[in-house]
Every structure is written in C-alpha cells, then in structure tokens.
C-alpha positions in Angstrom: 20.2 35.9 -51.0 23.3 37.1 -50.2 24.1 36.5 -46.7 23.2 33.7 -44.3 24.0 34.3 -41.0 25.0 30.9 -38.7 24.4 31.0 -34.8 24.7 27.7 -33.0 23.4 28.7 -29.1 22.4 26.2 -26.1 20.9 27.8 -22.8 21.5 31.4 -23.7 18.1 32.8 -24.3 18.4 36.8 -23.3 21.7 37.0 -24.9 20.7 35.1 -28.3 17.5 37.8 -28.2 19.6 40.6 -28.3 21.6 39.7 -30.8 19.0 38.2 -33.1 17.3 41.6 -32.3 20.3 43.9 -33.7 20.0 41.9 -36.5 17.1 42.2 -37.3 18.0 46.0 -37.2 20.3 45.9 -39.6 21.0 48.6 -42.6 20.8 46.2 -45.2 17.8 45.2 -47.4 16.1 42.0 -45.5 16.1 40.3 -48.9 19.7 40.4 -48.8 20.1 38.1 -45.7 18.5 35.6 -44.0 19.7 34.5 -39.9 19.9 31.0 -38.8 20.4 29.6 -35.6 21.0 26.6 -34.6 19.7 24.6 -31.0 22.0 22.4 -29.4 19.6 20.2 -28.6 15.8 21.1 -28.0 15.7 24.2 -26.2 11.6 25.9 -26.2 12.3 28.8 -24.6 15.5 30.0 -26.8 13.7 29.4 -29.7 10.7 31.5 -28.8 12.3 34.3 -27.0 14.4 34.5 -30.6 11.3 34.8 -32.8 9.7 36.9 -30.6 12.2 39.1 -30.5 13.0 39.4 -34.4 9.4 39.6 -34.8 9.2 43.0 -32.4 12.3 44.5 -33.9 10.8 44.4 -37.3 12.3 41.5 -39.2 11.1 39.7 -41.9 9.2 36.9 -40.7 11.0 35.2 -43.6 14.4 35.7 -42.8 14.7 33.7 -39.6 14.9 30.3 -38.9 15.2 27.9 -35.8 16.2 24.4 -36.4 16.8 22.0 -33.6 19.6 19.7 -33.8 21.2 17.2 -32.2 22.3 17.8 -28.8 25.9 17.3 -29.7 28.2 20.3 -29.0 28.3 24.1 -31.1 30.6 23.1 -33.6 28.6 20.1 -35.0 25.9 23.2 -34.9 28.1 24.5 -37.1 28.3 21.4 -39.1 24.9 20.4 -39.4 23.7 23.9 -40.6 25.6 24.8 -43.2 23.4 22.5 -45.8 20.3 24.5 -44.6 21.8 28.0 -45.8 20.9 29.9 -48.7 23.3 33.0 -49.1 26.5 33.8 -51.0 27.9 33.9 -47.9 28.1 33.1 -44.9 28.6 35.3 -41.5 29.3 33.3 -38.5 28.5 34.4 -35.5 28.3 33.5 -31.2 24.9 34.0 -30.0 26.5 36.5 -27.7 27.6 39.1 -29.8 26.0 42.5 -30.0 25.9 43.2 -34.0 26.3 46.8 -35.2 24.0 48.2 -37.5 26.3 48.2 -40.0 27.3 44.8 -39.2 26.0 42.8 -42.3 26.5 45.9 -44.2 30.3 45.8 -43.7 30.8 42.1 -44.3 28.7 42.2 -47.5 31.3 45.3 -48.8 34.7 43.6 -48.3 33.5 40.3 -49.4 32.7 41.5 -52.9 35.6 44.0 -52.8 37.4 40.8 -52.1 35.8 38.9 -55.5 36.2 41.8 -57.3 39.7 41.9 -56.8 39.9 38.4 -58.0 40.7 37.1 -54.4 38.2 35.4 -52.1 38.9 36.3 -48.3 37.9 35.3 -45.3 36.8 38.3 -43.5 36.9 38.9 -39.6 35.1 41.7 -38.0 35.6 43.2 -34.7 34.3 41.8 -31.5 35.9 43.7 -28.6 34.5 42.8 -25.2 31.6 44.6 -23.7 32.9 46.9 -21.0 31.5 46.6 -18.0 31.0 48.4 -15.2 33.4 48.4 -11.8 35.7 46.4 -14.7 38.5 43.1 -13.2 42.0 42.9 -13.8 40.8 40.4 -15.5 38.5 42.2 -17.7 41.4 44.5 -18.5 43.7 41.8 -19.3 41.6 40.2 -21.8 40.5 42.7 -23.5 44.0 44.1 -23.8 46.1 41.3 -24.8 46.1 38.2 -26.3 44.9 36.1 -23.7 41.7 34.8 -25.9 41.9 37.1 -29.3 44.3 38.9 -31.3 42.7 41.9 -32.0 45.1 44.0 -29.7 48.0 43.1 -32.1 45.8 43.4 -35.4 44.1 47.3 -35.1 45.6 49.8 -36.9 47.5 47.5 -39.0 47.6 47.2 -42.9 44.1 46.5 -44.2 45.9 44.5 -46.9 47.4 42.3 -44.6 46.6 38.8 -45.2 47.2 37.7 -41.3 46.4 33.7 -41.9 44.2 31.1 -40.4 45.0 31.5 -36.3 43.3 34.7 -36.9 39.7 33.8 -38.2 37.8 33.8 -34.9 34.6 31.8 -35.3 32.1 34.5 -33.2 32.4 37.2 -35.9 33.8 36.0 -39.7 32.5 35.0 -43.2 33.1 33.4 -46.4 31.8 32.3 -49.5 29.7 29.8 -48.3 30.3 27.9 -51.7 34.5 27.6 -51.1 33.2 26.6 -47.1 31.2 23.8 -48.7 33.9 22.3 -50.9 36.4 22.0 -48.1 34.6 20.1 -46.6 32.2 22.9 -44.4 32.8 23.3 -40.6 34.2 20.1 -38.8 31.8 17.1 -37.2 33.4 17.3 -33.9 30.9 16.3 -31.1 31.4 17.8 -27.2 34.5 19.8 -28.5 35.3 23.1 -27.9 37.8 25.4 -30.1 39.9 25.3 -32.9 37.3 24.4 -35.2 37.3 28.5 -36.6 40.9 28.2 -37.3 40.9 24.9 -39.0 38.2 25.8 -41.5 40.7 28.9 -42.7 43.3 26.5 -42.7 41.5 24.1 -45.0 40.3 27.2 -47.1 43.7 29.1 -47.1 45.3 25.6 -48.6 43.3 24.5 -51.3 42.5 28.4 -52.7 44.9 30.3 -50.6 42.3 32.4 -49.2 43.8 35.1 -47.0 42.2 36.3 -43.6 41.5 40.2 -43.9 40.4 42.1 -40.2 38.2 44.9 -41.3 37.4 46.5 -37.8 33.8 47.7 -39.4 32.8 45.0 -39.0 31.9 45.3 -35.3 29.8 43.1 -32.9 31.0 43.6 -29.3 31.0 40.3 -27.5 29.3 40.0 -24.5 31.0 37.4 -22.0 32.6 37.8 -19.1 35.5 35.5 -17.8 35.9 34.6 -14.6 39.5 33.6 -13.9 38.3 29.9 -13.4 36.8 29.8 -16.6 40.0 30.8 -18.5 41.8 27.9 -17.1 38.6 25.0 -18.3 39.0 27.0 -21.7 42.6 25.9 -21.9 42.2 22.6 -20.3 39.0 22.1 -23.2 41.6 23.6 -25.9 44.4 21.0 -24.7 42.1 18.3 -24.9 41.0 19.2 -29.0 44.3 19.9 -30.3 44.6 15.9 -29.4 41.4 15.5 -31.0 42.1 17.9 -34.0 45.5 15.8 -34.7 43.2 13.0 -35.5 41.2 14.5 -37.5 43.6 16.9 -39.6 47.2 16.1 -38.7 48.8 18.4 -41.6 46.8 21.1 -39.6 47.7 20.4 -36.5 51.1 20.3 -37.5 50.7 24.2 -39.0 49.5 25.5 -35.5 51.4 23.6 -33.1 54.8 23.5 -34.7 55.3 19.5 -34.4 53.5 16.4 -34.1 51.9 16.8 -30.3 50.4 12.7 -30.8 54.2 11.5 -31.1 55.6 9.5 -28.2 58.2 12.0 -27.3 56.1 14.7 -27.1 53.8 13.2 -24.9 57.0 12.2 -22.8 58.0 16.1 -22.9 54.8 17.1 -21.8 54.6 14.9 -18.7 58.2 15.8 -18.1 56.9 19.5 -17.9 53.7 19.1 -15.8 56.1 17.2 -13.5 58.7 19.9 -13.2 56.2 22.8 -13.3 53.5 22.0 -10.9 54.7 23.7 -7.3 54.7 26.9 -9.5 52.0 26.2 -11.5 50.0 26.2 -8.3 51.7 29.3 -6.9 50.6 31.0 -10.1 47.0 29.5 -10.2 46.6 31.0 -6.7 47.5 34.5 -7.6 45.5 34.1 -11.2 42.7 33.3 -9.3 42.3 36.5 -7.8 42.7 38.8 -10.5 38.6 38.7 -10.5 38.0 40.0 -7.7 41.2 43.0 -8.1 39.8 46.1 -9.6 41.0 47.4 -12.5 41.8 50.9 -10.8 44.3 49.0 -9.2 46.9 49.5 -12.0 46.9 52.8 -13.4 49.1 55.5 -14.2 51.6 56.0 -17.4 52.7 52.3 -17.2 49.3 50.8 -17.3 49.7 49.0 -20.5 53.5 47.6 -19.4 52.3 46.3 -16.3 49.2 44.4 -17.8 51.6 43.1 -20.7 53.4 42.2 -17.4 50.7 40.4 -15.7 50.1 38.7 -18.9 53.1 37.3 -19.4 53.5 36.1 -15.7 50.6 33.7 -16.5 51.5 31.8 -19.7 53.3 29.3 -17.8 50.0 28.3 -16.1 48.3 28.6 -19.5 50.5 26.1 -20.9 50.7 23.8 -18.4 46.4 23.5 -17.8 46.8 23.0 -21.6 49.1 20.3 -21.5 46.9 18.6 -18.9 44.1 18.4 -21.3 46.3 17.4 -24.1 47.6 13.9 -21.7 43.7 13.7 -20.7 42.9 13.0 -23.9 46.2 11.3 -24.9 45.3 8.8 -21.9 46.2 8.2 -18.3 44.1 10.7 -16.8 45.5 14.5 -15.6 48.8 14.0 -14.3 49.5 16.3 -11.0 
C-alpha cells in the first residue's frame, strides 16, 4: 500500500460523495491506495452516500473505509485515524475537495522523488476555489489573495523552494505517514478549529527538517464558499486556538506568532488594541459585510488586481482585531467590546 488517504467529514454528505467518487476515479492502480474517512460522530447517511458512491464509480470495495468516531471536532478525526492507516503515505484531504484524476498520481511522484533525493517532504498540492457562477467580491478576494491560503504568492515559484510549515494546508498535503507517526501524528485537540496542519509541519520540519514543497499537480479544487460572516467566525475560531495551541506546543507557537501571546503583557496589548480599534473596527465590519452581495464585475478594468490587493489590505485591521477577540475569549474574561 502506498497511499492512504485521510478525510475527517461531519454533515457533508453530497460534497464527501463527490470527492470520494473522483477518487475512486483515480489513474493510479487501486492496490496502490486505500481512502479513509473519518465521521465526526455517527453520521448514517454520510456514510452510505460515500460507499455508494465509490461503489458506482468503480472502486475497489477494498479500498474504502468508514469508521465512526467520537463526536469530538475534525482534527481529533485527524488524530484518531492515523493508527487505522496502512500506506507509505499519507494524503490528507477536506471532504470538500474535488480531486483530479491525477491527484494520487502526482502526490505518489514527488514523494518518492523526494526519498530518492535523500530528503523527505511534505508535499502540498493545489486547491484553488471552485469558481462559481455570478462570482462575490468576496469570491474574488479569496481566491486572489491571501485572505485564507497562500497559493497566490506560491504559483510560478521555484519548485525547489522549501516554503516552511505556514504553508502545509491540511485539505490537500502528504507525508510519510511513518515520520507523521513519530512526531507524535496529528494533534488531540477536541472542538478546535485550525492550525493543526501547520503545527504537524512544524513538528516534522524540526526533528527531520522536512521542507514543504507546492507542486501545483497536485490539484483538487476546493469547493466552499465564504460568506463574509463566516470569514470573521474563522478568525474569531483561529484567535481562540492559537491560545489553545500555546498550551499545547509553546516553542510552536512562538515560531508562528513571533512572541509569547499567553504572557501578561500581551494580553494587556491586545485589550489595549480592541479598546482603541473598535469604532473602526465596526466601520470596517459594516462595509466587509457587504462585499457578498457586490458583484465581482464591479471591479474591472487594467487595475483589477491593485484594487483587490486594495480591498484586501483595507480589511486586516478587522481580521486582527476578530482575532484578538478570540484569543482574550479563550485567555478569559469574555470578548471585550
């Protein structure tokens, strides 16, 4: 077995059956891989629309496998599976993800270009967003820039280019699942969303100075939209595990953030700024708000990409600030302002 693919899912039944279905597609020997997904919690109808659906796209009864675990969040998914897998190495995947044909294919080739080189890697495929039709601002904007991924800054760059841990995106990587395991595997981190991706490279990047390599074949488009609302929870939920991931792994912590975000005075200085910054804060939330229902027609032209980068960067004060709110949630005292 070479691959094992990991999909934790909860409530996402048609978009889990598409993307077991692709796989199932896949040009790559079925012996070569096997595709496991996870159930936060019991969920029947996930389960059966999955099986069903590898079974009618051809895949090898023998290659799939539902377990049910604890209702406990997709990271201790993540957690809990990893013991279950059987494959050189593992592909990690969101159960909404649309995998390429060559998806496995692709991952399989630059991992063992990777060992043969004498260098394990973790490698990150592409996962631009699925373009939709009568497209948001919004949908332009994060697909565009860096409001959730990277990948605008990483295309076209140096396929050698080792771009470290921030960059391994947990809907669309792999590994050797041997190096995964003796780290330590994906975190236990109940009801906690994000960060969990990036902390794994970090662990793996430390003790065998794995790099992160983007290899853009690699290609599952992702299938969610944002609504403007649900950018801001995502920060707030991001705010609140960087407390959480402090706890658990301050050196890493310390790598991503810069400085020790659980000492007094940084607590002090984030209070001071949600203080200072919340009139505009809400001036910017109101105008944020709306960039779901502006068209995306409604910037065009030769400038399009400088006035996005421009709408972009009129927002990161709000992103910062939701942030910090969930970072003195979880620090205690409630969301100031």
């Amino acid at each position: 077995m070479k691959l094992s693919v990991l999909i934790p899912t909860r409530g996402r039944p048609a978009k889990l059956t598409r993307c077991v279905s692709d796989l199932a597609g896949q040009d790559l020997s079925a012996s070569d891989f096997e595709v496991v997904v996870g159930l936060d919690g019991r969920d029947d109808r996930a389960g059966e629309a999955a099986t069903d659906a590898w079974h009618e796209a051809g895949g090898d009864r023998r290659r799939l496998r539902i377990i049910t675990c604890p209702r406990a969040g997709y990271i201790d998914v993540r957690h809990h599976l990893l013991s279950e897998l059987h494959g050189e190495f593992v592909v990690s995947l969101n159960d909404d993800v649309r995998p390429s044909p060559g998806l496995l294919a692709e991952h399989l080739r630059a991992q063992q270009a990777a060992l043969a080189a004498g260098r394990p890697a973790v490698i990150v495929g592409h996962s631009p967003f699925v373009e939709h039709p009568n497209p948001t601002l919004l949908d332009h904007l994060v697909a565009r820039t860096s409001m959730v991924f990277f990948y605008s800054t990483m295309d076209g760059a140096d396929p050698n280019r080792d771009w470290g841990f921030r960059h391994c995106f947990g809907l669309n990587f792999s590994a050797p699942l041997d190096l995964v395991r003796r780290v330590g595997g994906f975190p236990s981190m109940p009801d906690t969303y994000g960060y969990d991706d990036i902390e794994l490279a970090y662990r793996l990047a430390t003790r065998f100075e794995m790099p992160v390599l983007y290899r853009p074949e690699a290609l599952a488009e992702h299938d969610h939209r944002y609504e403007p609302i649900d950018l801001l929870r995502r920060e707030f939920n991001l705010g609140i595990a960087a407390w959480r991931y402090a706890a658990l792994n301050p050196a890493f912590a310390l790598a991503v953030f810069g400085r020790d975000i659980t000492h007094a005075d940084e607590i002090a200085y984030c209070r001071r700024f949600v203080d200072r910054e919340r009139e505009t804060a809400v001036r910017l939330e109101r105008s944020f708000l709306r960039l779901g229902d502006l068209p995306a027609s409604c910037l065009a032209g030769a400038y399009v990409n400088d006035l996005i980068e421009l709408v972009y960067q009129q927002h990161l004060l709000l992103k910062r600030y939701v942030w910090r709110q969930g970072l003195l949630h979880e620090a205690g005292g409630g969301v100031p302002g």
